[in-house]
DRENLUM-756994 format. One record per residue (C-alpha): residue number from 1; x, y, z; residue in three letters. Coordinates in nm, 3 decimals. Layout:
BEGIN
ATOM  NUM  X  Y  Z  Ala
...
//
This chain:
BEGIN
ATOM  1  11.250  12.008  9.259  Unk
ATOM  2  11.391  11.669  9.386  Unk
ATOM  3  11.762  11.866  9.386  Unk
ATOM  4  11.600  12.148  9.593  Unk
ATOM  5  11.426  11.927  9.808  Unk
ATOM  6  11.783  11.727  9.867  Unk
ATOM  7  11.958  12.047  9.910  Unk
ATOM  8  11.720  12.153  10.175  Unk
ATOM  9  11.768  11.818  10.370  Unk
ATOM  10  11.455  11.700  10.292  Unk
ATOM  11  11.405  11.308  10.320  Unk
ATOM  12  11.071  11.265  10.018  Unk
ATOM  13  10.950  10.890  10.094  Unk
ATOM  14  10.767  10.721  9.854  Unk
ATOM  15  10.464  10.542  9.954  Unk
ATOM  16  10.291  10.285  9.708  Unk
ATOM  17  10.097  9.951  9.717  Unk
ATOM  18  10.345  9.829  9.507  Unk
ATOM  19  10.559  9.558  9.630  Unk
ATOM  20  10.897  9.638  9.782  Unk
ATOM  21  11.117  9.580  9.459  Unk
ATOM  22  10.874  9.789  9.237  Unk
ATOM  23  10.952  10.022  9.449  Unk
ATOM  24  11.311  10.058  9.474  Unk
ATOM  25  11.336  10.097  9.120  Unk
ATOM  26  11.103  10.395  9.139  Unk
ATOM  27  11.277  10.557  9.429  Unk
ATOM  28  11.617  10.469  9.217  Unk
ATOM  29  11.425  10.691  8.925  Unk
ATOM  30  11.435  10.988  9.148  Unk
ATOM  31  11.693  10.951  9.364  Unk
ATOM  32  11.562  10.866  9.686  Unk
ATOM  33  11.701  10.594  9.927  Unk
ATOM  34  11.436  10.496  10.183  Unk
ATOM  35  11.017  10.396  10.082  Unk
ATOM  36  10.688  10.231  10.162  Unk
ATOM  37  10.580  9.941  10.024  Unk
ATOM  38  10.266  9.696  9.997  Unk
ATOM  39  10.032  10.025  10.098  Unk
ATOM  40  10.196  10.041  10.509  Unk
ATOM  41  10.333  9.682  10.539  Unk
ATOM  42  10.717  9.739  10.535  Unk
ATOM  43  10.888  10.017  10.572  Unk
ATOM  44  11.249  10.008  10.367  Unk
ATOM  45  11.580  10.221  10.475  Unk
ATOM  46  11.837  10.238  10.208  Unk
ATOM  47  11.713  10.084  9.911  Unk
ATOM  48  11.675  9.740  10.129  Unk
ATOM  49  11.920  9.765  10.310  Unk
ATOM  50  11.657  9.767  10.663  Unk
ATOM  51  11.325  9.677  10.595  Unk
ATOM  52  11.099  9.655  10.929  Unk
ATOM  53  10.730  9.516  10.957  Unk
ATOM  54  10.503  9.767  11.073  Unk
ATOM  55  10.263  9.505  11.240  Unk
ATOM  56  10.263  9.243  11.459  Unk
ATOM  57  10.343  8.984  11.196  Unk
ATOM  58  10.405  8.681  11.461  Unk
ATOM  59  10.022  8.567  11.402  Unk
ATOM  60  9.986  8.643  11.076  Unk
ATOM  61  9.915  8.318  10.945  Unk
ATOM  62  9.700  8.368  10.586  Unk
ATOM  63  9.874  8.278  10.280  Unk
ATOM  64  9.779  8.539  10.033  Unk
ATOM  65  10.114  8.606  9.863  Unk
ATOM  66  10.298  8.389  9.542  Unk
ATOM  67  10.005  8.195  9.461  Unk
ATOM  68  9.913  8.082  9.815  Unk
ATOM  69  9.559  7.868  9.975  Unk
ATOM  70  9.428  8.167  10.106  Unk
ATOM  71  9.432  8.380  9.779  Unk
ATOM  72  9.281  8.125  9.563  Unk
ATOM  73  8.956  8.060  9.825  Unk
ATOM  74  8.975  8.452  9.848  Unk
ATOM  75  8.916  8.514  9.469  Unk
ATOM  76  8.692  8.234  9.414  Unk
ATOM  77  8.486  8.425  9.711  Unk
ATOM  78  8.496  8.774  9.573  Unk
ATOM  79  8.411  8.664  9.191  Unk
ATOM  80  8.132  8.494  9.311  Unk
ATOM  81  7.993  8.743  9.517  Unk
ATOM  82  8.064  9.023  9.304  Unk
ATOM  83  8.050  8.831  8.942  Unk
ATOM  84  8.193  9.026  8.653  Unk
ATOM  85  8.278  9.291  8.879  Unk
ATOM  86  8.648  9.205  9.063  Unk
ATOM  87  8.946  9.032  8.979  Unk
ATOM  88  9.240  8.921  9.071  Unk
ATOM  89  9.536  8.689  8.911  Unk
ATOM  90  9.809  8.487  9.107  Unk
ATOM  91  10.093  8.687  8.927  Unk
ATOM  92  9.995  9.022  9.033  Unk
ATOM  93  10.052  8.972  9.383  Unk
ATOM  94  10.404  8.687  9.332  Unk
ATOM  95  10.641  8.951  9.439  Unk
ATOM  96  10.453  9.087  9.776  Unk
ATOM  97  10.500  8.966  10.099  Unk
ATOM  98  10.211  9.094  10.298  Unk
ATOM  99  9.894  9.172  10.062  Unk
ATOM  100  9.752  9.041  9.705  Unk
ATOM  101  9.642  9.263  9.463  Unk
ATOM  102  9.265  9.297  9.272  Unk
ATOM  103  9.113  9.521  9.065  Unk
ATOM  104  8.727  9.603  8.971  Unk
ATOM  105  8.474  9.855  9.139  Unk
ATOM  106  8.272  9.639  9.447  Unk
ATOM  107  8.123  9.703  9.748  Unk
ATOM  108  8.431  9.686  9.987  Unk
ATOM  109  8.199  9.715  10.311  Unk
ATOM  110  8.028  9.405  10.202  Unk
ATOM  111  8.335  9.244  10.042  Unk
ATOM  112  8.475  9.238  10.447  Unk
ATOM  113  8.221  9.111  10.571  Unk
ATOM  114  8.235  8.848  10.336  Unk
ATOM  115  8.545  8.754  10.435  Unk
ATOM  116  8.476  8.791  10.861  Unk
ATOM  117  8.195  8.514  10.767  Unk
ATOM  118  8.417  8.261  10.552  Unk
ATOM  119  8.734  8.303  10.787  Unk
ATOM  120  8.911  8.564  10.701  Unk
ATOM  121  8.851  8.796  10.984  Unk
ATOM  122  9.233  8.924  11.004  Unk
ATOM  123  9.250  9.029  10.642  Unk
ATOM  124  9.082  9.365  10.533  Unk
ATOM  125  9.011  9.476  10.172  Unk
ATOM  126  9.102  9.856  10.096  Unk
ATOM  127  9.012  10.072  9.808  Unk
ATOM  128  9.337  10.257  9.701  Unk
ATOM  129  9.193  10.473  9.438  Unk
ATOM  130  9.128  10.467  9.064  Unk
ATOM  131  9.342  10.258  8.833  Unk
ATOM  132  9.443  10.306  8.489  Unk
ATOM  133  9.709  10.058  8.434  Unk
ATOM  134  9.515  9.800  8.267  Unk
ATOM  135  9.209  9.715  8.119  Unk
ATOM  136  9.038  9.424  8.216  Unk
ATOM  137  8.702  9.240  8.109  Unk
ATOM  138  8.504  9.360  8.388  Unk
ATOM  139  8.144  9.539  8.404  Unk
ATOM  140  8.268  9.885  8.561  Unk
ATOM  141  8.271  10.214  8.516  Unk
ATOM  142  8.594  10.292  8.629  Unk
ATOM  143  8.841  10.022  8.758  Unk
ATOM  144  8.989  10.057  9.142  Unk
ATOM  145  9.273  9.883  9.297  Unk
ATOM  146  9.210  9.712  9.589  Unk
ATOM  147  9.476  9.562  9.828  Unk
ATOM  148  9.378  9.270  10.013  Unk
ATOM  149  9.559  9.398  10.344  Unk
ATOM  150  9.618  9.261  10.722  Unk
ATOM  151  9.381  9.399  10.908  Unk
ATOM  152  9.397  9.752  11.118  Unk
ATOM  153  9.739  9.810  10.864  Unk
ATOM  154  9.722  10.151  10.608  Unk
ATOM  155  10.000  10.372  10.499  Unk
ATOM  156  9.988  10.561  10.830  Unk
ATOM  157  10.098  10.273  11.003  Unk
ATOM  158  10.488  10.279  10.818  Unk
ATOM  159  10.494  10.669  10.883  Unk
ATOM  160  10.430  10.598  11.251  Unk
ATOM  161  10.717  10.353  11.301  Unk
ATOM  162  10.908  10.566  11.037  Unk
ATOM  163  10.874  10.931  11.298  Unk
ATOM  164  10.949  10.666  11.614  Unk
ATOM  165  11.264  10.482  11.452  Unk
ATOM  166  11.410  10.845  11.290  Unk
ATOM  167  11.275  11.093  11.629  Unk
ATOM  168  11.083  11.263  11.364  Unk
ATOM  169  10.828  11.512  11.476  Unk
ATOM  170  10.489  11.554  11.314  Unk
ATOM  171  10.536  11.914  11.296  Unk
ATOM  172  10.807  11.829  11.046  Unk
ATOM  173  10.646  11.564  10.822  Unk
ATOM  174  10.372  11.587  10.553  Unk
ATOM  175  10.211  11.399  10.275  Unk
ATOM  176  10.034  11.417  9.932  Unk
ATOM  177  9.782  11.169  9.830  Unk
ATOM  178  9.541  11.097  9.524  Unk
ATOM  179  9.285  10.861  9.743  Unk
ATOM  180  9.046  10.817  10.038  Unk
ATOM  181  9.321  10.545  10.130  Unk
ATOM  182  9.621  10.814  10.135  Unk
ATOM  183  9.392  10.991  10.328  Unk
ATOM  184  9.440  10.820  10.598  Unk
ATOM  185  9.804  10.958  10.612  Unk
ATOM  186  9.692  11.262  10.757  Unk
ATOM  187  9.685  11.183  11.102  Unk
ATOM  188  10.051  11.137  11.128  Unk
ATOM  189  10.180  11.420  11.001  Unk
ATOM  190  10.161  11.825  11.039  Unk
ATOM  191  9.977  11.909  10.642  Unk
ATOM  192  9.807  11.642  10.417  Unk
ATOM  193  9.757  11.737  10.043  Unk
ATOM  194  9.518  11.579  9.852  Unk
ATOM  195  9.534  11.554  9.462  Unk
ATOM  196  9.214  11.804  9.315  Unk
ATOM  197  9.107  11.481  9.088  Unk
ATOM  198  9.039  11.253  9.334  Unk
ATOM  199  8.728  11.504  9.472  Unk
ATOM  200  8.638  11.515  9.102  Unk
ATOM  201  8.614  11.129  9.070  Unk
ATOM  202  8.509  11.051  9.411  Unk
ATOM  203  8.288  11.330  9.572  Unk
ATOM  204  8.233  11.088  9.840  Unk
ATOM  205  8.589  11.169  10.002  Unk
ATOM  206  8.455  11.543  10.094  Unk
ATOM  207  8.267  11.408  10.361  Unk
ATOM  208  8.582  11.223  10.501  Unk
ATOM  209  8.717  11.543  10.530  Unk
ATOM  210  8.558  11.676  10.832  Unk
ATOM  211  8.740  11.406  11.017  Unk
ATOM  212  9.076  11.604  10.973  Unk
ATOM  213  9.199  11.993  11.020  Unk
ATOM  214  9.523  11.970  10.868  Unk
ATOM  215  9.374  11.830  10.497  Unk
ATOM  216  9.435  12.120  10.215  Unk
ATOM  217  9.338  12.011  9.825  Unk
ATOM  218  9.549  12.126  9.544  Unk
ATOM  219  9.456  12.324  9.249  Unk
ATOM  220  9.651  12.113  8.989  Unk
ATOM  221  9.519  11.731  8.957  Unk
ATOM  222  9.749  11.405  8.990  Unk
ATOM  223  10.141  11.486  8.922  Unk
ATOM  224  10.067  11.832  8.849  Unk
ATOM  225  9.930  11.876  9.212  Unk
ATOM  226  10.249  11.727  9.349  Unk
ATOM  227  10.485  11.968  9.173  Unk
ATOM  228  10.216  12.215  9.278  Unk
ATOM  229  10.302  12.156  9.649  Unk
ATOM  230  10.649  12.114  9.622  Unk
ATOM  231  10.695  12.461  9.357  Unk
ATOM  232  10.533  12.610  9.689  Unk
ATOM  233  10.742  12.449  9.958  Unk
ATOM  234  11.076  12.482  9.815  Unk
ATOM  235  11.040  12.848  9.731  Unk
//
């Protein structure tokens, strides 16, 4: 499908909360040049060869990234508010530049506020889906990833600095998504598809759905859903 998709001229842009470097070496996997890291924070050309902020990073002042002040107070705050329910190590979030990294299953409209009361007003703390990369000691259910992000910055952000540096027309973009985060994604582009599992796991993200017109789910859940879109596109 990816040697269809090439053939056709398509440009397939990886988006991820992953930091820049992880990546590149997934986009080196299957053969695409240009991504988004840190869930909307950079956008990269080339495999690195351009990477642009997709905020206005000139008063971004927290240090959240390779082990910094902010993180530590940040953790401390969230374990003690949420104990036994979030976590969050300094060597998860070394190789970012923008956002840290925690995992657990919290209250993320309290966790902000939490944060607007001890200082951290700029910083926002996003649920990017379900997890299943680890296993940690925690009393949950099911673990989610959380991105500790700047505030007002999602994955929609890099696509709309992405269509204004390319002239790329909505009409000619879409995106596929497993989250209420990814979600988000929709209002930049012409047709969002959302993985079947997430409405499985999270039957809360139906009633996000009346926000949008252009939102269609799949059949298949998770990868299979993908290749289900792009089996349909590319035929």
């Amino acid at each position: 499908m990816f040697e269809k998709a090439a053939a056709i001229g398509w440009d397939i842009v990886p988006v991820s909360g992953r930091n820049k470097l992880q990546v590149k070496y997934n986009a080196q996997l299957i053969g695409v040049n240009n991504y988004i890291p840190e869930l909307g924070c950079e956008l990269v050309y080339n495999l690195g060869e351009k990477v642009y902020v997709t905020f206005d990073s000139s008063n971004y002042t927290y240090d959240v990234t390779r082990g910094g002040k902010d993180l530590v107070r940040i953790i401390e705050l969230l374990k003690s508010n949420f104990p036994g329910k979030i976590d969050s190590q300094i060597e998860w979030s070394m190789g970012r530049t923008y956002n840290a990294l925690f995992l657990g299953d919290i209250d993320v409209v309290k966790a902000n506020e939490i944060l607007a009361k001890n200082g951290f007003g700029g910083l926002s703390l996003v649920d990017n889906g379900f997890s299943k990369l680890m296993s940690l000691n925690l009393d949950v259910e099911f673990l989610r990833i959380y991105n500790l992000m700047p505030k007002g910055v999602d994955k929609s952000s890099a696509i709309k600095l992405d269509k204004k540096i390319r002239k790329l027309q909505k009409n000619n973009c879409i995106a596929l998504g497993d989250s209420a985060e990814d979600l988000k994604m929709a209002k930049e582009v012409h047709a969002f598809f959302l993985m079947k599992d997430i409405i499985e796991r999270d039957s809360d993200i139906l009633e996000s759905l009346k926000n949008y017109d252009n939102v269609f789910i799949t059949g298949q859940s998770m990868n299979r859903g993908w290749a289900e879109v792009m089996e349909y596109l590319v035929r």
